[in-house]
C-alpha positions, 0 to 999 in steps of 0.5 A: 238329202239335198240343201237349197241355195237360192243366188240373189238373182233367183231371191229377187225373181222369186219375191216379184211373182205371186204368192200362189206362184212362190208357195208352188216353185219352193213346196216343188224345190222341196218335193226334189229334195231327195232325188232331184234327176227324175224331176229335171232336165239337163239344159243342152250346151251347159252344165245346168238342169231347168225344172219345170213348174207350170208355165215357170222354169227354175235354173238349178245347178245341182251339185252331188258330191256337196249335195247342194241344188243352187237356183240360179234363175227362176222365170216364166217359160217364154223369158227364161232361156234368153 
């Protein structure tokens, strides 16, 4: 089972949105736990994946040999990728 990192960035953009929001982003990071692959995608041009929560995106470095997802960003769709 994977453990989850949040960096500062991604803490910050996570406490800014709605509650409702915030419980669905963290009950989803802790469903893909177990086996993240089937649940994300990888971001073309980077070595990142980008998980999809409702109109929300989360960037997610997963690392498999130390078995930790790092949540690099967590924003809404339109703003996420610039």
């Amino acid at each position: 089972m994977f453990n989850i990192e949040f960096s500062k960035t991604a803490q910050k953009q996570l406490y800014k949105l709605g509650k409702d929001i915030q419980i669905r982003i963290i009950s989803t990071l802790g469903r893909i736990r177990v086996r993240p692959y089937p649940h994300v995608k990888k971001i073309v041009g980077s070595n990142f994946f980008r998980l999809r929560v409702g109109k929300y995106r989360v960037i997610l470095d997963i690392q498999k040999n130390i078995m930790i997802i790092y949540v690099i960003e967590i924003g809404h769709r339109r703003n996420i990728h610039k």
